[in-house]
C-alpha positions as CSV (number, residue, x, y, z in Angstrom):
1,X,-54.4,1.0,-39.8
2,X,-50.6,1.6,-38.9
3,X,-50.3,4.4,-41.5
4,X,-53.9,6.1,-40.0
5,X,-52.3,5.9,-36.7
6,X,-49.3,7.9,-37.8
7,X,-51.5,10.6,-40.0
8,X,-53.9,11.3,-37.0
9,X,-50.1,11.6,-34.7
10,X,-49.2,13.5,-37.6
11,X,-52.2,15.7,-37.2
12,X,-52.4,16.2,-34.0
13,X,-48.6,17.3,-33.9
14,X,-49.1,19.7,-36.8
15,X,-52.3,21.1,-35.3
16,X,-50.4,21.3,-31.9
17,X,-47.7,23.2,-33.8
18,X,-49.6,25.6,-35.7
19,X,-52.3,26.7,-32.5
20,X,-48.9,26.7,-30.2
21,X,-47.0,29.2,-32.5
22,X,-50.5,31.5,-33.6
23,X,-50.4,31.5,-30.0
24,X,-46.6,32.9,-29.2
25,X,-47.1,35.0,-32.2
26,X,-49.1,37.3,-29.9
27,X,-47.4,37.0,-27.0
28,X,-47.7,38.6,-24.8
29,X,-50.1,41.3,-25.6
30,X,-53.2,38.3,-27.1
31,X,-52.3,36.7,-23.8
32,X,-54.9,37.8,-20.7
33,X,-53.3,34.6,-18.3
34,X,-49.4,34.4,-17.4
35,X,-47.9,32.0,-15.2
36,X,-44.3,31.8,-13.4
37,X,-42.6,28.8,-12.9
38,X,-39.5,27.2,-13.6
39,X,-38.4,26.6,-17.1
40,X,-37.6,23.2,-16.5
41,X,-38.4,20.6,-14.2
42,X,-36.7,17.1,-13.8
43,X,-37.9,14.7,-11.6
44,X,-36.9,11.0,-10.5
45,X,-39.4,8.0,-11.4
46,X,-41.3,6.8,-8.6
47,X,-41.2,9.9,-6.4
48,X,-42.9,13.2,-6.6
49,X,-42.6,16.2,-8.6
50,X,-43.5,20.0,-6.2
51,X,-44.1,22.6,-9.1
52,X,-43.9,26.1,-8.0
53,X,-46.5,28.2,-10.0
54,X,-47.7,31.9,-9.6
55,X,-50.4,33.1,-11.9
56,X,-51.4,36.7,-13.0
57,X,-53.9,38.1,-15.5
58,X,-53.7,41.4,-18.1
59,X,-54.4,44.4,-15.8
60,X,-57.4,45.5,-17.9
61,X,-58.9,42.3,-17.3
62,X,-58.1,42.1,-13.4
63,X,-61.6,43.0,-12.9
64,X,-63.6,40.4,-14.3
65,X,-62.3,38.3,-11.7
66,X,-64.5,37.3,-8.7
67,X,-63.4,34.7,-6.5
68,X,-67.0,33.8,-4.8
69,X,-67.8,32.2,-8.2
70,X,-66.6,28.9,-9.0
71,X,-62.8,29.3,-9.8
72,X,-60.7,26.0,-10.3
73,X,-57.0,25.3,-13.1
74,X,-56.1,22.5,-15.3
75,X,-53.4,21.5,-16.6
76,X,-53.3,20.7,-20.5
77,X,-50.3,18.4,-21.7
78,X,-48.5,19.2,-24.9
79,X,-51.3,21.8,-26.4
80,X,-52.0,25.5,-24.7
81,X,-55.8,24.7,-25.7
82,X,-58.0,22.2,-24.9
83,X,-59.4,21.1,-28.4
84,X,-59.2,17.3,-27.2
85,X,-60.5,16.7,-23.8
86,X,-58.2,14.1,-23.4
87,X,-55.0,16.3,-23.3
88,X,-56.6,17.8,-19.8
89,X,-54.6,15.6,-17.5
90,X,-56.0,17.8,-14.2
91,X,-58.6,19.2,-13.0
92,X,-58.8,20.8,-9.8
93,X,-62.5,20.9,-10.0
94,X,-63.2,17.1,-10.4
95,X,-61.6,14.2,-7.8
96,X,-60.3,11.5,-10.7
97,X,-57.9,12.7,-12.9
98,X,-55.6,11.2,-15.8
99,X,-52.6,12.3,-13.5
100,X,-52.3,12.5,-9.7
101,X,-52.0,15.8,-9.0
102,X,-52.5,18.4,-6.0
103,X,-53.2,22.3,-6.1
104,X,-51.4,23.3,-2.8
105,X,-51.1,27.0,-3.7
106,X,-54.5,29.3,-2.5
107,X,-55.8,30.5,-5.9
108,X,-57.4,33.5,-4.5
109,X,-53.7,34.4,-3.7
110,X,-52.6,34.0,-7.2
111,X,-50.6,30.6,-5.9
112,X,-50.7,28.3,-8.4
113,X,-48.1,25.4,-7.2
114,X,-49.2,21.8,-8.2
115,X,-47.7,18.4,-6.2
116,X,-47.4,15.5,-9.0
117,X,-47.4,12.6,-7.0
118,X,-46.0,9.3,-8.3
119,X,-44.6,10.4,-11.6
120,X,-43.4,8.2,-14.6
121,X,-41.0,8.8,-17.3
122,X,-45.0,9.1,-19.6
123,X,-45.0,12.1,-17.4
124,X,-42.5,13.8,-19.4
125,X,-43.7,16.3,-21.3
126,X,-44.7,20.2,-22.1
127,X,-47.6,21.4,-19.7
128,X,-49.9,24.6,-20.0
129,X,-52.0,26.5,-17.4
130,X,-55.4,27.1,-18.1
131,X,-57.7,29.2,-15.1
132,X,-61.3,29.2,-14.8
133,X,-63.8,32.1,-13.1
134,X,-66.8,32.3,-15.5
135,X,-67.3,34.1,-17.6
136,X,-63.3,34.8,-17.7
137,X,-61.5,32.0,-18.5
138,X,-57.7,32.2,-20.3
139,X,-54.9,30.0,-21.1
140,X,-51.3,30.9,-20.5
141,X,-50.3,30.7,-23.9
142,X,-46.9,32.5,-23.7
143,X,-45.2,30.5,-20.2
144,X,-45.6,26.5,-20.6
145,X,-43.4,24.2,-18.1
146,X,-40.9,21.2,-19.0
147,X,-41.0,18.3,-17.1
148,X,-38.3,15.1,-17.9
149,X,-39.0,12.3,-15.7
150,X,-35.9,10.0,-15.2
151,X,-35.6,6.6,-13.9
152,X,-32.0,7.4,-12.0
153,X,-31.5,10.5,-10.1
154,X,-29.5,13.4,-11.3
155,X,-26.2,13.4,-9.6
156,X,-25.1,15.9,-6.3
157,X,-22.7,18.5,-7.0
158,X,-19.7,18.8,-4.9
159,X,-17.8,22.4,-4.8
160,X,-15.2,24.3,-3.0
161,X,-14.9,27.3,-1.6
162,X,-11.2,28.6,-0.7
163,X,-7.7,28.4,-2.0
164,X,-6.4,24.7,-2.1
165,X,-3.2,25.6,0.2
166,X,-1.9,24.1,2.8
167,X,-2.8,25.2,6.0
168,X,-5.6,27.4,4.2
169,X,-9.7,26.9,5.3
170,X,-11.3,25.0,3.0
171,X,-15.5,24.8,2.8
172,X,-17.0,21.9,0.8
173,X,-20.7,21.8,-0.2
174,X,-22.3,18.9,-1.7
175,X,-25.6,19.7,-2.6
176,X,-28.6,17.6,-4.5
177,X,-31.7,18.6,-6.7
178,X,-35.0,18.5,-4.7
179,X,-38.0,17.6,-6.5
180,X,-40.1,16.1,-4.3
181,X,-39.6,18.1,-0.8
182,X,-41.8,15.9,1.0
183,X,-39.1,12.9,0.4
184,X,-35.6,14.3,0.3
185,X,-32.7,13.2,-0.8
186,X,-30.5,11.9,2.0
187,X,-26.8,13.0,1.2
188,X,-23.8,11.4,3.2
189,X,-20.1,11.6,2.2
190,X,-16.4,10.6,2.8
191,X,-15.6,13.5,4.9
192,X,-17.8,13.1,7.9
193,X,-20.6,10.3,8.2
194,X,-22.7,12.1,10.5
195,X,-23.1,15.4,8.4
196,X,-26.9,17.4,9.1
197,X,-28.5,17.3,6.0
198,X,-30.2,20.6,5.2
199,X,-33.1,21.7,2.6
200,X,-32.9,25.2,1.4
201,X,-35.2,27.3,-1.3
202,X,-33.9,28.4,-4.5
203,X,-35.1,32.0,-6.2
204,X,-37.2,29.7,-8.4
205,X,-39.4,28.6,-4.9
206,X,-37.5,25.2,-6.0
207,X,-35.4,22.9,-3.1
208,X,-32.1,21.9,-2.8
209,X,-31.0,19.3,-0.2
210,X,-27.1,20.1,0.9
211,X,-24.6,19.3,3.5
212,X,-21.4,21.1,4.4
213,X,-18.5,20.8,6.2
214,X,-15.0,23.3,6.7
215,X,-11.5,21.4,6.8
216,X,-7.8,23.0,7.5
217,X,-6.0,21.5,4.2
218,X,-2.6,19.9,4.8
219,X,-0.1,18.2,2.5
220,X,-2.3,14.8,3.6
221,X,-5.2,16.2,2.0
222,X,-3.4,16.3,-1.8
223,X,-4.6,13.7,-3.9
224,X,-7.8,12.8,-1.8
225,X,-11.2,12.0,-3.1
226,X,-14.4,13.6,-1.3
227,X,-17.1,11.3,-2.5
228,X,-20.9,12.4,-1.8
229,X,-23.6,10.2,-2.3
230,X,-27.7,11.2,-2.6
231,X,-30.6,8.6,-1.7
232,X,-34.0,9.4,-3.4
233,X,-36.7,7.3,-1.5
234,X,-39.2,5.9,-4.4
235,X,-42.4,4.4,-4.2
236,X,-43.4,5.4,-1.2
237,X,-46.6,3.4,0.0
238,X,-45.7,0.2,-1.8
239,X,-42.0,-0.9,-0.4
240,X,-39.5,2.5,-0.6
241,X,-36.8,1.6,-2.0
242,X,-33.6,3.9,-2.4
243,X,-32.3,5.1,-5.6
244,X,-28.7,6.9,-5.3
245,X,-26.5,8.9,-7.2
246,X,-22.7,9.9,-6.4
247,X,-20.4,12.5,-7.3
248,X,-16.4,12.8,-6.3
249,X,-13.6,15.5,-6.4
250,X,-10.2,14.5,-6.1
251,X,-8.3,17.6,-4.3
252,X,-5.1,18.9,-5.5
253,X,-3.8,20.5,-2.5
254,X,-0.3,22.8,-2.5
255,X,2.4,22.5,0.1
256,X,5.6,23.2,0.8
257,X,8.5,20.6,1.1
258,X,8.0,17.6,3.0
259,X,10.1,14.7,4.4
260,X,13.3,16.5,2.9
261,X,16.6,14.2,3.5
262,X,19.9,14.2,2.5
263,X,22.1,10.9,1.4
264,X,26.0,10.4,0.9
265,X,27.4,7.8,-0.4
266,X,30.0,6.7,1.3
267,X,29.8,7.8,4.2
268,X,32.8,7.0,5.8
269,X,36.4,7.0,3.5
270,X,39.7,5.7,4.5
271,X,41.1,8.9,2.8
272,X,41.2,11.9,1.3
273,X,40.3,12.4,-2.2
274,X,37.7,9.4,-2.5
275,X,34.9,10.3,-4.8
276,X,31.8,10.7,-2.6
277,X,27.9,11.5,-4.0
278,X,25.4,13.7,-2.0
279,X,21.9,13.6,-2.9
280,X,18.9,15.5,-2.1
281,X,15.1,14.5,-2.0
282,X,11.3,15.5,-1.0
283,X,8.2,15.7,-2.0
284,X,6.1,18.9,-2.7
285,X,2.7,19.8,-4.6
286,X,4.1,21.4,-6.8
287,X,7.3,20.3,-7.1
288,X,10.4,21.5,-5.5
289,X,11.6,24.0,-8.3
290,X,15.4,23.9,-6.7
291,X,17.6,21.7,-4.0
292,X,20.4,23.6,-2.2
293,X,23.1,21.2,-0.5
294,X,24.8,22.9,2.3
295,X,28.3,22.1,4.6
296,X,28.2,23.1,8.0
297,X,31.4,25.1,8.4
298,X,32.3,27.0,11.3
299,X,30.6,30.6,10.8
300,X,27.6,29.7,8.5
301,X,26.7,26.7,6.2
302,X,28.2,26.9,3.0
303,X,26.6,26.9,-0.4
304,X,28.3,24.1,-2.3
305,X,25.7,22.9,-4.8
306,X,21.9,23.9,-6.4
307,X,21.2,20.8,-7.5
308,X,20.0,17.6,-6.1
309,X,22.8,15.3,-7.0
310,X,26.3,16.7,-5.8
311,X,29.8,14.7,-6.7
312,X,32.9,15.9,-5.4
313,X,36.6,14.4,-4.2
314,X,36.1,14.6,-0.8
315,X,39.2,16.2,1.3
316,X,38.2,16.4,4.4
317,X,35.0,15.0,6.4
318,X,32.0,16.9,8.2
319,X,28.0,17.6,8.4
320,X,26.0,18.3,5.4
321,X,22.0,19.4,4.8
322,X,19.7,20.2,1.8
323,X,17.1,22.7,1.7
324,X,14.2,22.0,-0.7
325,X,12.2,24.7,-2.2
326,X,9.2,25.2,-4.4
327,X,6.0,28.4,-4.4
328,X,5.3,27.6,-1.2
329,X,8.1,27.6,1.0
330,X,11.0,25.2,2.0
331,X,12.2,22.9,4.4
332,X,15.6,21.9,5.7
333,X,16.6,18.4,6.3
334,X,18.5,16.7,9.1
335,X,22.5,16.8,8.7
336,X,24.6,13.7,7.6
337,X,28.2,12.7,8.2
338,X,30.8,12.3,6.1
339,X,33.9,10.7,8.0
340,X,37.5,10.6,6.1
341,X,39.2,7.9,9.2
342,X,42.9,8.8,8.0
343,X,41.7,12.3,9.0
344,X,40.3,11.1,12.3
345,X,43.4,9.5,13.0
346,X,45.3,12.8,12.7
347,X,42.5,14.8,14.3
348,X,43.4,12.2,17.2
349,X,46.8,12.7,17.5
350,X,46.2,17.1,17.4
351,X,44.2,15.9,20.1
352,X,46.1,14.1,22.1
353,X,49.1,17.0,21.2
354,X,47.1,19.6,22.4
355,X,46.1,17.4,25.6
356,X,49.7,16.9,26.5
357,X,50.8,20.3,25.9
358,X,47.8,21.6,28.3
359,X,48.7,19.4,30.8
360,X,52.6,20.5,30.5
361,X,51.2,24.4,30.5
362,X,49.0,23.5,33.4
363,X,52.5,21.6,35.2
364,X,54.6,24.2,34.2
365,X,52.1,27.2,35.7
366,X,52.3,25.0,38.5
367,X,55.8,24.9,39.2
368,X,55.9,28.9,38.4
369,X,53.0,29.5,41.2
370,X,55.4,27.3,43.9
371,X,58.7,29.1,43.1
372,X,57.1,32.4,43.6
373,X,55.3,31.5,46.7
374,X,58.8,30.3,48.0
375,X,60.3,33.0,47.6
376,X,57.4,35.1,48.8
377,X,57.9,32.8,52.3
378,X,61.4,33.3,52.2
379,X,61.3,37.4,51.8
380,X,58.5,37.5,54.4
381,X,60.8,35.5,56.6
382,X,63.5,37.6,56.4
383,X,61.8,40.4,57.2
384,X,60.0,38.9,60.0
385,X,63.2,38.6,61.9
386,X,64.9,42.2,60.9
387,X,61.7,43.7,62.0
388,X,62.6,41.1,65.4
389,X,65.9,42.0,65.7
390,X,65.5,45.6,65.6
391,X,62.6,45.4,68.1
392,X,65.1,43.4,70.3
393,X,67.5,46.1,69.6
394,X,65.0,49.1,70.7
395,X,64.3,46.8,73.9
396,X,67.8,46.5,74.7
397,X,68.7,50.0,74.2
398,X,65.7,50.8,76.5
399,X,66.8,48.8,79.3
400,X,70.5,49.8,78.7
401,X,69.7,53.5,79.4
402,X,67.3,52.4,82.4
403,X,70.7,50.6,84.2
404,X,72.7,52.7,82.9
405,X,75.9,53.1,85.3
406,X,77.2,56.9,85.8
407,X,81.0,56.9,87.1
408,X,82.9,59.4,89.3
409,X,86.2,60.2,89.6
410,X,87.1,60.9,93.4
411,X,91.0,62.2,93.9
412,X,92.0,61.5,97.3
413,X,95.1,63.6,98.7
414,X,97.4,62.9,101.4
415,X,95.7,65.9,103.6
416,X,98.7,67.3,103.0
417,X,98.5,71.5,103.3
418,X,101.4,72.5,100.7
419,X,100.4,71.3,97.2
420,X,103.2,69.4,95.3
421,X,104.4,70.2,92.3
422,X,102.3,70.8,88.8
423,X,103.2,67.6,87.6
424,X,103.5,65.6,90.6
425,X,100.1,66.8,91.3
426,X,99.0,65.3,87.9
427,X,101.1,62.1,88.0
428,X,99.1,60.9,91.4
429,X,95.4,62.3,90.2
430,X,96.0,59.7,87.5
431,X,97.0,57.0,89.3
432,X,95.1,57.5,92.6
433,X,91.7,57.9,90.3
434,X,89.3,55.5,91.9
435,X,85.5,54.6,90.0
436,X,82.9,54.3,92.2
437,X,79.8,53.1,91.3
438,X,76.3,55.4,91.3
439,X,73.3,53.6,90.5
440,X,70.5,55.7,89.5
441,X,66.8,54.6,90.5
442,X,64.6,53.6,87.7
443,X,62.2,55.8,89.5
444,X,63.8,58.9,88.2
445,X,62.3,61.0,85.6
446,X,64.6,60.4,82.9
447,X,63.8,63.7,81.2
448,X,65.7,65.0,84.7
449,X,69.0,63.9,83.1
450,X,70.3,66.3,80.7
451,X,73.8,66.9,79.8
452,X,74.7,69.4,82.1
453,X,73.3,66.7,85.2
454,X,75.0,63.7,83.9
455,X,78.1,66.2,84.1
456,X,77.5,66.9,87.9
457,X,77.5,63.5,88.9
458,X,81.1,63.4,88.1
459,X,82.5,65.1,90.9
460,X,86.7,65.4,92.3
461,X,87.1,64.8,95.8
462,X,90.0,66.7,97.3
């Protein structure tokens, strides 16, 4: 009985086989029927399968079609004819059928698409379209339509859309296969619980369920996972229950340096020439491809090492930085200290020598700005009472010739009428010369006196 089970399978298969490929061997020209749908169709166990179907006939037989007759489809399973009524698994034209299924599509628009509610994984399988308007009737022998029913839903698909670069836009898409449009998936993710969950159409007429968000990348997003979850609601009418499926990305985001600091070690000598180490560090996607330890001089830093370890015999102290640097750009760190005290005790005492000797400048200045002032006073002095004295001068001379007192010389004979000798005569005018006094009024125009009046008031009395 076992062994005539597997000859009729055997049969059936090799009959299926040899109808199905006379068939294709005249496609398309011995075909009057042809059908569009997807290739392949998966769909998840418990939920419903939407197959989008378009169906056209050979032009030269167009006209043999009249829709007021009786026009219904069926849809054969693993055969593209009907040999064994039992392969018909639908009927549009009768209410129980092997399979649940739905023409939603208006035939007399040449819409074909079928709703499979409540599939199993028996449903998998290869399906033909056969169409019915007697007397033409035709099977689409060269387009047939896979369907794989699974028991776990197919996994979401996360991408990316951008350059992974800091401070670049980033778009992420997660999207999910469709099915069953009437139940979609519900997608949520890591990146934003409260995402709106969209169903678009594919060129196929199939759905896709997606959500999407846009991020600014920063080094904080390097190394994080975006997880994305779908839940397919099954057995609707009997207890849904939720069947999910996840997907995740781990970003590798590039960035400059970060966190970029600079050791020594020690920091503080007790003198010159100790051995001191400098190191560098950060972190950076990709990695820092050079360090560049600096020394803060008085112009501009100073280049003393490219690496990120730096030994040297220190002889004198002061500030030191690193610069780390990769594709993407660099970053400086914060300055550290090396301090030699032996060379902070001399520091101190330049100092303190250059604070005394200011001090002594500033005394000295001092003493320079009295001296002169004091003799400044003294000259201005001086001159104060020269320009006095001659003022007192000018007065005195002024009053002088005001008071000035004019003499005469009066000569007074003895009224005698014979004149004496020559020298007699002389003798007694010099002794007998007597002064008398004229005082001139104040109230006289002095330019009045000229020589030849002061002369007149000199006059000999006889």
């Amino acid at each position: 009985m076992a062994a005539l089970c597997v000859n009729t399978v055997t049969v059936h298969v090799l009959l299926s086989v040899f109808f199905l490929s006379g068939a294709l061997d005249g496609c398309p020209d011995k075909s009057d029927l042809f059908i569009t749908v997807p290739q392949g169709m998966e769909a998840l166990s418990g939920s419903c399968l939407q197959i989008p179907c378009n169906y056209s006939t050979k032009p030269t037989r167009q006209h043999e079609i009249d829709y007021s007759r009786e026009t219904y489809v069926q849809w054969i399973k693993n055969y593209a004819f009907p040999q064994n009524p039992g392969i018909v698994v639908f009927d549009s034209s009768k209410t129980d059928n092997e399979y649940t299924m739905n023409i939603s599509g208006n035939l007399s628009q040449n819409y074909c698409t079928t709703l499979f509610y409540n599939v199993t994984t028996e449903h998998t399988g290869t399906y033909y379209f056969r169409f019915y308007n007697s007397p033409f009737v035709a099977s689409a022998i060269c387009d047939h339509l896979d369907i794989i029913v699974k028991d776990s839903p197919q996994s979401p698909t996360i991408k990316i859309s951008g350059e992974l670069r800091e401070k670049e836009s980033l778009s992420i898409t997660c999207s999910a296969l469709t099915p069953c449009p009437h139940s979609p998936p519900k997608l949520t993710w890591s990146l934003q619980q409260d995402s709106a969950n969209k169903l678009e159409e594919n060129k196929d007429r199939t759905f896709t369920a997606i959500i999407q968000e846009t991020i600014i990348l920063s080094d904080k997003h390097d190394g994080y996972n975006i997880t994305c979850s779908a839940g397919y609601p099954v057995n609707e009418g009997q207890g849904v229950k939720i069947k999910t499926a996840g997907d995740k990305i781990t970003l590798n985001v590039s960035y400059a340096p970060k966190d970029t600091s600079a050791s020594i070690s020690p920091s503080v000598l007790e003198s010159v020439g100790g051995l001191v180490n400098l190191t560098c560090s950060s972190r950076a996607n990709p990695p820092v491809s050079n360090f560049t330890l600096f020394k803060r001089s008085r112009y501009e830093p100073m280049n003393i090492s490219r690496e990120g370890l730096f030994s040297f015999f220190a002889t004198e102290g002061g500030a030191y930085f690193c610069v780390a640097t990769n594709d993407v750009g660099n970053e400086t760190s914060t300055d550290i200290y090396l301090t030699i005290k032996s060379e902070g005790e001399l520091q101190w005492l330049l100092i303190t020598g250059l604070i005394i000797g200011i001090i002594c400048l500033i005394i000295i200045v001092i003493i320079i700005v009295c001296v002169w002032r004091s003799k400044s006073t003294n000259e201005t002095a001086q001159q104060t009472q020269s320009q006095t004295g001659e003022e007192l001068t000018v007065r005195s001379a002024s009053k002088t010739e005001e008071e000035n007192v004019h003499y005469g010389e009066i000569n007074f004979s003895n009224l005698r009428h014979e004149p004496p000798p020559d020298s007699q005569r002389d003798s007694r005018q010099e002794q007998d010369t007597v002064y008398a006094q004229v005082k001139v009024s104040g109230t006289v125009n002095r330019s009045t006196y000229t020589s030849d009046g002061l002369d007149d008031l000199y006059t000999q009395v006889k």
